[in-house]
N, C-alpha and C positions, 0 to 999 in steps of 0.2 A: 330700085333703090339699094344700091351695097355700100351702106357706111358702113365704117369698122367700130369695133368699141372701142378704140382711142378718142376719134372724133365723136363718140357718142357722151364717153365720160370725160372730155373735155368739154364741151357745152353743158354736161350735168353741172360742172363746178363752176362755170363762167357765170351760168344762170342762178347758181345758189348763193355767191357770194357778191351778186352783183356787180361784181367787176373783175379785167382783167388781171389786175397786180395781184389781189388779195386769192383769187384764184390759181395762180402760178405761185404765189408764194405756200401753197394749201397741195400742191402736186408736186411740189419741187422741180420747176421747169420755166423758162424765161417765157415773159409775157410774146414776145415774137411766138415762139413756137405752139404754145395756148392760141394766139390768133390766126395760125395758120391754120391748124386744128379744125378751129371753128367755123373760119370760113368755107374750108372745105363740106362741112357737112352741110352748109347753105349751099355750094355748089351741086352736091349730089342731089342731093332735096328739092332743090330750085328756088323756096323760097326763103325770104329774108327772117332770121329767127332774133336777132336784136338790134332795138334803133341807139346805136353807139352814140356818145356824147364826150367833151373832155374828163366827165369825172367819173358818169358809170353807164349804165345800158339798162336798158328797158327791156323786156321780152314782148313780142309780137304775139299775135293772136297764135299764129303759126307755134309762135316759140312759146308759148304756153302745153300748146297739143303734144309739142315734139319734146317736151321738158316732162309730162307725164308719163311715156313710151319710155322716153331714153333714161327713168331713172329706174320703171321696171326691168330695162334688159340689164343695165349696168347691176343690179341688186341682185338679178336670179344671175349674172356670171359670177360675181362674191360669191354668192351662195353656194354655186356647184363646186367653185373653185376651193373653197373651204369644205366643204363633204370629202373632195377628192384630196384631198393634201392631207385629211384623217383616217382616211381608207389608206393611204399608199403608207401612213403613219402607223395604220394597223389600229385604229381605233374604233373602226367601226367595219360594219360587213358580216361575214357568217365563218366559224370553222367549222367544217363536216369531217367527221370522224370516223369510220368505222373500226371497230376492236369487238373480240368475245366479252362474252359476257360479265365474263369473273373483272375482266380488265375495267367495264365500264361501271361497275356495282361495288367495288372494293379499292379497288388504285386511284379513281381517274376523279371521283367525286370531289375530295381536297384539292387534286391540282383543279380544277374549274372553279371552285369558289374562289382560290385564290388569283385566278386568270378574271375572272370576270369581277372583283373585285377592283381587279387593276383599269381593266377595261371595261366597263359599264356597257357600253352600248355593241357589244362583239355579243353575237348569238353565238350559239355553239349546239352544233347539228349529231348527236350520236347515231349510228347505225351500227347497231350487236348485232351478231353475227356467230357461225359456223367459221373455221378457219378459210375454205375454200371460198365461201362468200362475203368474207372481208375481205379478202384480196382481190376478189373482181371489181369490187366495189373501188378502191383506187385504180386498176387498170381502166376501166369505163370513167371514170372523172369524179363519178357523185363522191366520192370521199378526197377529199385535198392528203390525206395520211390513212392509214391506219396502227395498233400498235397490235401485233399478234404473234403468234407461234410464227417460226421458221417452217414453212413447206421444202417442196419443190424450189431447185434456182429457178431464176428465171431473169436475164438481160434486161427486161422491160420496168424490173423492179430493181429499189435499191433498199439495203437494209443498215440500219444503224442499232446496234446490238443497247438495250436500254434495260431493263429488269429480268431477274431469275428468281424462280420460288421452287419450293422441292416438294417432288412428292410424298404424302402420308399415307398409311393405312387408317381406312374409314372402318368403323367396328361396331358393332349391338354394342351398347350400352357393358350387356350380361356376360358377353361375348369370352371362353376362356385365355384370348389373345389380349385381351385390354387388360389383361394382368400385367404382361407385358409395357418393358419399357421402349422397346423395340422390337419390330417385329419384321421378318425377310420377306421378298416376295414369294421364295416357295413354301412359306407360312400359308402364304395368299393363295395358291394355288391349288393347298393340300380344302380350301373352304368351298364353297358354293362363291363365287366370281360374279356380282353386279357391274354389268359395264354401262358406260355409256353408248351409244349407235358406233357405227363405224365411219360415219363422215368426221367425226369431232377429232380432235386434234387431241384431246386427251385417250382416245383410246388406241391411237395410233401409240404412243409415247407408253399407254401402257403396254401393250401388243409387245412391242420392243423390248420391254423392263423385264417383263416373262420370259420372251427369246432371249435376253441375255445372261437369267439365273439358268439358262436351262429345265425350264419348267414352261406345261401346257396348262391356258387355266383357261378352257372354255366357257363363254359366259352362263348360267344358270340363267338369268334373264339381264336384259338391257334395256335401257330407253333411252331418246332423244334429249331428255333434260334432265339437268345434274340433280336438281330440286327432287327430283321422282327416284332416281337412286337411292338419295338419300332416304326418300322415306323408305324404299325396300330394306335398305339394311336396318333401320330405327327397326321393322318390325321383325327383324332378328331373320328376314329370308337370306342372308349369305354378308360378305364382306364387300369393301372396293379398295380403288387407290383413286385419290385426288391431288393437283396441284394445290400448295397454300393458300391462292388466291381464290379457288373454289368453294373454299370449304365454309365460306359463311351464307353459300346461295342454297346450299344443302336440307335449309330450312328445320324449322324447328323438329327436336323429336331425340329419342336417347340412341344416340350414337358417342363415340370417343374417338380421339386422331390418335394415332401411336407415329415415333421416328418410323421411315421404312429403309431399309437397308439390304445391301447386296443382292444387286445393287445399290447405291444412293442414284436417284433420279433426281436432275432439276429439268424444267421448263423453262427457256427461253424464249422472254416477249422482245421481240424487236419493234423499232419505229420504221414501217415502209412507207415508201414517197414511190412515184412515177419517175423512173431515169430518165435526167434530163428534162425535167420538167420544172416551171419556176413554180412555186408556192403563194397562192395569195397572203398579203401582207399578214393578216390575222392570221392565220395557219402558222406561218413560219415565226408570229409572238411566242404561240402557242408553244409550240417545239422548241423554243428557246426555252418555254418556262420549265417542260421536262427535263431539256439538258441542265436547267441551273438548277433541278431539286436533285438531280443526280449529282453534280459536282458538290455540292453542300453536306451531300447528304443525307438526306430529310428521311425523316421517320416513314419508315414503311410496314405495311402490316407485318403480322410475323409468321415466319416461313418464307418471306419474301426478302432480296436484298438487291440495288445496282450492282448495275456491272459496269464495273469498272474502268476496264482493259479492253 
């Protein structure tokens, strides 16, 4: 049996309105072509599904069974038809994200309320990360974007240049540099040196900030999470440097930021995509809604600004 859903939702309406005029007047289509419609789908079927008369029609046994079928398929095509027309709208579906951490704990929270206020039934997938495992994480698929540090080029990736924050020095509370209104990296250097690991993408950027004043600041100790720094330096064991957008993951405890200077370092978050890749509909709302808080404007933490250009 291969009727089509024309001749399925042409006998829906034959049968519901009991007749042909009021039925073609209801699809906007002339009673001829309604009736070819429908005979065809008796010709597939084999049997007779309405006993015709001059004024209206009757449904047959047949046309009873085949009027309960044919209005579940015609409802669940609506139905798919309408999900996918809000999908391809971007109204529904999932954004998977991955970004570090500062990005997804400090930046990203306001724009998702206001994404998901827009869009109600859009999930939104975060995946924090290390720099090098937010970037695989778009090369492999599971993430539709991420927003992260600049690495390595690489042809496979494309970047769209979207936020910069600069870095501070992080300091004991007591600390004789928090006197200071600014303080150098070779301030930083001449201290005990809390780093973050070496895979993080901040201590790359600090590594750099040192080799640029000309000064060596071996770490004193390091760990893998910023949170844990922070408390090294809270208990007066040595200094750091952090990006603006780190500095509220640093968790509670008497530490102070000071300007850092000579260098001035900023951090660079870009938005990377898959080159060459299309974006599911929700994804690429998503990234419209950060390209339109960047053209606007919108209030961003402080230490942190768009960019621009």
């Amino acid at each position: 049996m291969d009727a089509s859903l024309r001749q399925l939702a042409a006998y829906v309406a034959v049968a519901r309105a009991a007749g042909f005029t009021a039925a073609a007047a209801q699809m906007r289509v002339s009673q001829s072509t309604l009736s070819r419609a429908v005979s065809d789908l008796e010709r597939v079927l084999g049997v007779q599904l309405l006993e015709r008369d001059t004024r209206n029609v009757q449904l047959t046994a047949a046309g009873q069974e085949t009027l309960r079928v044919a209005e579940q398929i015609v409802e669940a095509h609506r139905s798919g038809m309408k999900q996918l027309r809000r999908y391809l709208l971007g109204e529904s579906g999932i954004v998977a994200m991955a970004t570090l951490p500062s990005v997804a704990a400090v930046l990203l929270p306001r724009m998702i309320s206001t994404f998901r206020g827009r869009r109600p039934d859009v999930s939104v997938r975060i995946m924090d990360g290390l720099e090098q495992a937010v970037l695989g994480k778009v090369l492999s698929g599971d993430a539709d974007f991420a927003v992260t540090t600049v690495g390595a080029a690489s042809d496979r990736l494309e970047h769209r240049p979207l936020i910069r924050d600069r870095f501070r020095a992080v300091l004991p509370e007591s600390h004789p540099l928090a006197d200071r209104e600014e303080v150098t990296w070779q301030d930083l250097a001449a201290e005990p040196f809390l780093a973050v690991g070496p895979e993080s993408s901040v201590r790359r950027l600090t590594d750099a900030a040192f080799e640029q004043a000309g000064a060596v600041a071996p770490p004193a100790a390091e760990a893998g999470n910023v949170a844990t720094v922070g408390g090294l330096v809270a208990a007066g064991l040595g200094v750091s440097a952090m990006p603006a957008l780190v500095l509220p993951l640093l968790g509670p405890g008497h530490v102070v930021h000071r300007e850092l200077v000579a260098p001035v370092v900023e951090r660079r978050l870009d938005i990377v995509v898959q080159a060459r890749r299309a974006l599911p509909p929700a994804a690429t709302a998503f990234l419209d809604l950060l390209q339109e808080a960047r053209a606007e404007g919108r209030e961003v933490p402080a230490g942190a600004a768009w960019i621009t250009h």
